[in-house]
ZAVEXNU-335198 format. One line per 4 residues: number of its first residue (from 1); their letters; for each residue x, y, z of C-alpha. Coordinates in nm, 3 decimals, m for minus. Layout:
residues N
NUM	a	X/Y/Z  ...
END
This chain:
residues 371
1	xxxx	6.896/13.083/18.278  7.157/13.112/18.571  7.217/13.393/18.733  7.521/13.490/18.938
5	xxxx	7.479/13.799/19.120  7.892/13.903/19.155  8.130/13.785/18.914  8.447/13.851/19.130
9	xxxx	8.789/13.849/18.873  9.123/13.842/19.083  9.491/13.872/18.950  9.359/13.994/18.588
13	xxxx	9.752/14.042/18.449  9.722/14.232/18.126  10.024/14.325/17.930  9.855/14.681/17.765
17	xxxx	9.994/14.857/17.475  9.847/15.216/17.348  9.755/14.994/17.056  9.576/14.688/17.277
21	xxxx	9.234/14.716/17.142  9.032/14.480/17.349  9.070/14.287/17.698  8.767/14.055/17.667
25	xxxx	8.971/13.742/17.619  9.190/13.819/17.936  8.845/13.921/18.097  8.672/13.644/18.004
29	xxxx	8.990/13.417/18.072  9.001/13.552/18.448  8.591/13.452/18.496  8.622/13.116/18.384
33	xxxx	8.926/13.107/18.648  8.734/13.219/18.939  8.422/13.126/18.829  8.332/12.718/18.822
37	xxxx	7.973/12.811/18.705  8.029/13.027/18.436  8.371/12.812/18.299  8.137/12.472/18.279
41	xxxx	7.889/12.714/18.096  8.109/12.814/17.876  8.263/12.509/17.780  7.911/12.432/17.601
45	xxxx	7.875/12.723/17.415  8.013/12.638/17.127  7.839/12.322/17.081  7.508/12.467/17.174
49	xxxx	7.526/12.727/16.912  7.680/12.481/16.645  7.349/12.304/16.728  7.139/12.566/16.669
53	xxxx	7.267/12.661/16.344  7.216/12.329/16.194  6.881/12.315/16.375  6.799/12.652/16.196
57	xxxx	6.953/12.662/15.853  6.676/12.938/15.712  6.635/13.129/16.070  6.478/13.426/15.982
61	xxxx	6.375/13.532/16.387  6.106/13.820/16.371  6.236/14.059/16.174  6.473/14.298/16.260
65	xxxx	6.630/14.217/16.587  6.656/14.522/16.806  6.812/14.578/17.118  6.743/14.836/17.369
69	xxxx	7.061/15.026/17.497  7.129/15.184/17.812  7.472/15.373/17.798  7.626/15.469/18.166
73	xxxx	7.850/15.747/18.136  8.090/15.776/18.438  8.265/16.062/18.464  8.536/16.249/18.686
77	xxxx	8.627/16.494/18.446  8.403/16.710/18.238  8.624/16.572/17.876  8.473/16.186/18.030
81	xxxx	8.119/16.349/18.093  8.073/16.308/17.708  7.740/16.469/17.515  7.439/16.306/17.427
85	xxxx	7.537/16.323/17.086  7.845/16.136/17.109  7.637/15.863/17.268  7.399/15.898/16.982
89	xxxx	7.662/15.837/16.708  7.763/15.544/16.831  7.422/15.405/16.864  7.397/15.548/16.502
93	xxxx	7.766/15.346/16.422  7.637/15.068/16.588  7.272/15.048/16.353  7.542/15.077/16.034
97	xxxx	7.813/14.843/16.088  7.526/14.552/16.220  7.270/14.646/15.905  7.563/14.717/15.672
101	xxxx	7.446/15.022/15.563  7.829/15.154/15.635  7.949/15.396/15.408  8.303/15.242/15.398
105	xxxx	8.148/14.866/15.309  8.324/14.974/14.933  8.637/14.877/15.079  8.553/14.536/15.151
109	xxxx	8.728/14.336/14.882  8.542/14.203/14.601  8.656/13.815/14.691  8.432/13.867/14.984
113	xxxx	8.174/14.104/14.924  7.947/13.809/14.867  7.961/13.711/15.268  7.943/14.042/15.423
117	xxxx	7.675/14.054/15.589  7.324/14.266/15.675  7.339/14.063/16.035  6.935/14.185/16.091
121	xxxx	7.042/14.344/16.424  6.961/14.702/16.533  7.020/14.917/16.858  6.827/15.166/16.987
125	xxxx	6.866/15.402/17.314  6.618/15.221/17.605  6.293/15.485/17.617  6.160/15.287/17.942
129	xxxx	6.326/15.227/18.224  6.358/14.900/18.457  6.049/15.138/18.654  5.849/15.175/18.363
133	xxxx	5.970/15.558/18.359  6.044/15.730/18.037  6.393/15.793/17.984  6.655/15.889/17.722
137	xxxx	6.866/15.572/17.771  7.182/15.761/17.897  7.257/15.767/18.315  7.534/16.008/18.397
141	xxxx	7.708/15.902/18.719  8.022/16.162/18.859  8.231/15.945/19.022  8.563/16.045/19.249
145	xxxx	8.720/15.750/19.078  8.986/15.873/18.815  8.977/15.567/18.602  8.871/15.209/18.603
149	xxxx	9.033/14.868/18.586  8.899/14.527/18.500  8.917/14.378/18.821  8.650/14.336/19.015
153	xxxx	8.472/14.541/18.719  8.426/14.857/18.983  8.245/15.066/18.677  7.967/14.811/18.697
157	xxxx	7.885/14.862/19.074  7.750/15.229/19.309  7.958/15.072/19.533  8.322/15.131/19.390
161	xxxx	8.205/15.475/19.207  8.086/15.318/18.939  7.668/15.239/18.858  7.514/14.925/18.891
165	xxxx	7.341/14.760/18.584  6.972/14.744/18.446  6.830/14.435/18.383  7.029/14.241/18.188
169	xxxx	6.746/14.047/18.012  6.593/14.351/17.881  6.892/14.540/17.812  7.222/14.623/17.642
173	xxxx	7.432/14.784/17.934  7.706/14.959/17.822  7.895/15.154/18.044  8.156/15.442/17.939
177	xxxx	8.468/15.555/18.116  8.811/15.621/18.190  8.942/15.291/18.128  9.289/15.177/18.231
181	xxxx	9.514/14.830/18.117  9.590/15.053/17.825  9.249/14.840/17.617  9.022/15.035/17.424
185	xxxx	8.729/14.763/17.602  8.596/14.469/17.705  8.296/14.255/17.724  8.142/13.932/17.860
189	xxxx	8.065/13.648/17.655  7.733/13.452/17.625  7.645/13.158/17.805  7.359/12.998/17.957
193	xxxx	7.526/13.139/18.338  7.522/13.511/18.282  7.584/13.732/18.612  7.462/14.106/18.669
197	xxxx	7.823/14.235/18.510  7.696/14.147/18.164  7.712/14.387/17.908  8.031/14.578/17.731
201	xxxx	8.247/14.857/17.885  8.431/15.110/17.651  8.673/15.389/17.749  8.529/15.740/17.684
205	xxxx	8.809/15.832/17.421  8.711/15.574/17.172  8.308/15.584/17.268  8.122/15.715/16.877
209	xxxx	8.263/15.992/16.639  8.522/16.076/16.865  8.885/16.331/16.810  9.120/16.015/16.922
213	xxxx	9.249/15.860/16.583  9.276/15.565/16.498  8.998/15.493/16.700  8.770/15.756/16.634
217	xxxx	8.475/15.573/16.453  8.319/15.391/16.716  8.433/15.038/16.569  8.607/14.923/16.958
221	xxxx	8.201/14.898/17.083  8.094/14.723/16.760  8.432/14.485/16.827  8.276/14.443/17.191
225	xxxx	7.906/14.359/17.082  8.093/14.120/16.909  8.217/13.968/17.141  7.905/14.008/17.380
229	xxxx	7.708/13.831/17.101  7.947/13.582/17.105  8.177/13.605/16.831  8.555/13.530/16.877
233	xxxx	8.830/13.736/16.706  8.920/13.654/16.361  9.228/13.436/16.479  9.073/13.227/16.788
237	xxxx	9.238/13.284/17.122  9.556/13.397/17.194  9.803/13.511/16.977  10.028/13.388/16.673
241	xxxx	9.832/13.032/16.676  9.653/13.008/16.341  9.339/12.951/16.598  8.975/12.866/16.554
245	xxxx	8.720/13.171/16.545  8.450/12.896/16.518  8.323/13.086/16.202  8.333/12.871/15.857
249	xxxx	8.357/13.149/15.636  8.652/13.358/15.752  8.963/13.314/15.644  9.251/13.113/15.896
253	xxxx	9.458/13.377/16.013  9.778/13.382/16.214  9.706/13.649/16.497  9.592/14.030/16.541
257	xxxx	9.671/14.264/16.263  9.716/14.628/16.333  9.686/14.978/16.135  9.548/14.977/15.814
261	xxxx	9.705/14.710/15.602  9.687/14.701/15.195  9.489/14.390/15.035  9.602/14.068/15.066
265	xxxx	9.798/14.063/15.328  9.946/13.718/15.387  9.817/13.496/15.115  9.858/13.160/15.234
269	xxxx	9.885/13.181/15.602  9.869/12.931/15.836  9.988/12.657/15.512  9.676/12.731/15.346
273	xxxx	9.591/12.762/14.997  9.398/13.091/15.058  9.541/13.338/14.834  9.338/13.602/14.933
277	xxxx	9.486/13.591/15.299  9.374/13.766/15.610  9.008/13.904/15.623  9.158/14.250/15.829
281	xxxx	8.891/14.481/15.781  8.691/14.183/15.977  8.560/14.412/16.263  8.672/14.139/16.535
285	xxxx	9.022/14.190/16.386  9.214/14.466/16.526  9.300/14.756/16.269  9.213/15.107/16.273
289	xxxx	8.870/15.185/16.304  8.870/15.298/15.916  8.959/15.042/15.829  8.726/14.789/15.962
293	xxxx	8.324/14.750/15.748  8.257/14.406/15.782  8.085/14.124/15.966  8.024/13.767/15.782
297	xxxx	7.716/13.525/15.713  7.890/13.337/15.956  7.951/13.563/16.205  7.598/13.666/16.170
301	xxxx	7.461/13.294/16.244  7.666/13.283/16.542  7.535/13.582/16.676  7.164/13.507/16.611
305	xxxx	7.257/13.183/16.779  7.340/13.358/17.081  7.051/13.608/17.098  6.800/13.333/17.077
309	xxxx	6.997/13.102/17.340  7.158/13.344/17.547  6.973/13.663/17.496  6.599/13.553/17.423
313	xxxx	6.407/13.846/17.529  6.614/14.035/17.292  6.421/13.855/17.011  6.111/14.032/17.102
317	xxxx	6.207/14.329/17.294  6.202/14.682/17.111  6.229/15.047/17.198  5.855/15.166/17.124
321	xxxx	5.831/15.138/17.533  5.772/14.797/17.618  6.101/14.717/17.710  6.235/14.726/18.104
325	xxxx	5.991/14.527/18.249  6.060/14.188/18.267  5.786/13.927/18.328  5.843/13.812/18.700
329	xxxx	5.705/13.430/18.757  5.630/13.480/19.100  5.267/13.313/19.171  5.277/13.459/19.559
333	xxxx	5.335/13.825/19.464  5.045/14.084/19.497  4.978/14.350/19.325  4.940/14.710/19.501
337	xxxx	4.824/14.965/19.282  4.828/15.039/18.894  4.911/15.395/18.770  4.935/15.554/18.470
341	xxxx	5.242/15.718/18.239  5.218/16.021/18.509  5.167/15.825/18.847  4.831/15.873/18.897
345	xxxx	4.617/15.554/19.048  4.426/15.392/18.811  4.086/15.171/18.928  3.992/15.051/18.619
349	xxxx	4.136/14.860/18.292  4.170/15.176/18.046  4.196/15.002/17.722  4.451/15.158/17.468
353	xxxx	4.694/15.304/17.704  5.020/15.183/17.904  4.942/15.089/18.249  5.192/15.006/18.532
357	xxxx	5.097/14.688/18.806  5.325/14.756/19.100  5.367/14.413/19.313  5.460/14.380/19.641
361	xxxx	5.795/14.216/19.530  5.949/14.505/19.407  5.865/14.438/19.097  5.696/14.610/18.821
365	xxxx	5.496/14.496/18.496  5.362/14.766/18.210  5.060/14.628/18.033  4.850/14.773/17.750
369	xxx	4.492/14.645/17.656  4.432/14.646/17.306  4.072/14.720/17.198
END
């Protein structure tokens, strides 16, 4: 896999409403503008991942998918310095919307309560750190910044007040903040060139159970791990096309919908014979967060695609503590020392217990010996 160290985005123009839920397809517009690497990975995407749906018609993966999250909460004011718990119910949001175990899934209309889908993902806060240190998954960075664009993506770098990323290969960065352009969020798309940017940014307001209706249930960062696992919105790009989502089993559907409409809404649209109309509580749709309480079969095939060709190590990473440490294939590195969970030197290979091989690279490996 590619990796581009600084994914730099210049002249993002954003037209933003208080109602503008997500600026990943601007985002993502404004990489593949300044970025030749990234744009000629992207235009593959879709054909990789239509290939490796057909190749893998009965994928069942390991299990449960889960990825680790780190959450980076950037603050200026004490209102943006939000609690752990806040954090928590979105991770808790998160683990319902992907595993359907939603309380609101009885609103999803009977036509298509066949296709909803259990998408076999899961999300867990990170309990190891890129150092192999315990941690509770949350960083809390004060910043003098009072809010963040887009461009440039300042939130996702100590330089511009915001924090840089973990490693993207081991984890789900999502960072939390004042965010202005008048979007809810954003996120970067999969591809086989993925810089150190990756991951989804949300605005503090909208971030788990939150006191900002309509978009107080956490549904703008399961719209934006979405998109980071590669699923379009409902209507393709744009706006008021009738496009392509890529996605066989949702509905064609003119553009964004907004507030909570009543079922159907637009039978027929885009001249088809769909009487059933627009799938709006489609969580890559745009209507309030109570509204929203599904993802599809197809939507979860695309994203499995993705993990697997994008995101591998998420296949097999977890959060019982083996995460953070990614393997480094570096034949001339040496290794230093090994320590233990509390730092102390170890001389010998304790069987049975976590041990961490320090390399004169920088990098770090944890190990356990099973016996």
């Amino acid at each position: 896999m590619n990796r581009i160290l600084t994914l730099l985005l210049a002249g993002i123009s954003i037209i933003g409403t208080a109602q503008e839920r997500c600026g990943t397809e601007a985002y993502t517009k404004n990489i593949t503008d300044n970025n030749l690497s990234y744009a000629l990975a992207r235009t593959k995407v879709n054909a990789q991942t239509e290939k490796w749906i057909e190749e893998h018609p009965n994928y069942k993966g390991q299990g449960i998918i889960t990825i680790p999250v780190v959450v980076h909460v950037v603050w200026n004011t004490n209102q943006e310095n939000i609690s752990d718990t806040q954090v928590e119910s979105q991770i808790e949001i998160l683990n319902a919307d992907f595993r359907r175990t939603n309380i609101d899934k009885i609103n999803t209309p009977s036509v298509w309560g066949s296709i909803a889908a259990d998408c076999e993902i899961a999300f867990c806060l990170a309990q190891t750190d890129p150092n192999g240190n315990i941690t509770t998954g949350i960083t809390r960075t004060q910043t003098n910044e009072t809010s963040f664009s887009m461009i440039n993506d300042p939130v996702k770098h100590t330089s511009s007040g915001g924090i840089n990323a973990w490693p993207n290969n081991d984890y789900l960065n999502i960072w939390v903040c004042d965010l202005s352009g008048g979007v809810l969020g954003y996120a970067i798309t999969p591809s086989n060139s993925i810089g150190s940017t990756d991951g989804v940014v949300v605005g503090y307001k909208y971030f788990g159970n939150s006191n900002y209706a309509p978009y107080n249930k956490g549904r703008t960062a399961t719209h934006e791990v979405g998109h980071w696992l590669n699923l379009d919105h409902t209507w393709g790009a744009g706006a008021g096309n009738c496009g392509n989502d890529h996605v066989a089993d949702t509905p064609k559907q003119e553009t964004e919908n907004y507030s909570c409409p009543a079922f159907p809404l637009h039978p027929n649209a885009c001249s088809t014979n769909n009487a059933n109309g627009d799938m709006f509580m489609n969580y890559m749709d745009y209507t309030n967060d109570a509204c929203m309480n599904l993802f599809t079969n197809g939507q979860k095939d695309r994203m499995l695609a993705a993990i697997n060709l994008y995101r591998s190590n998420m296949v097999t990473n977890n959060c019982d503590g083996s995460v953070g440490i990614s393997e480094q294939k570096n034949n001339n590195r040496k290794l230093i020392k090994i320590v233990d969970v509390l730092g102390r030197t170890s001389t010998e290979k304790q069987t049975n217990t976590p041990l961490f091989y320090i390399y004169d690279n920088g990098s770090v490996e944890k190990k356990i010996i099973i016996e």
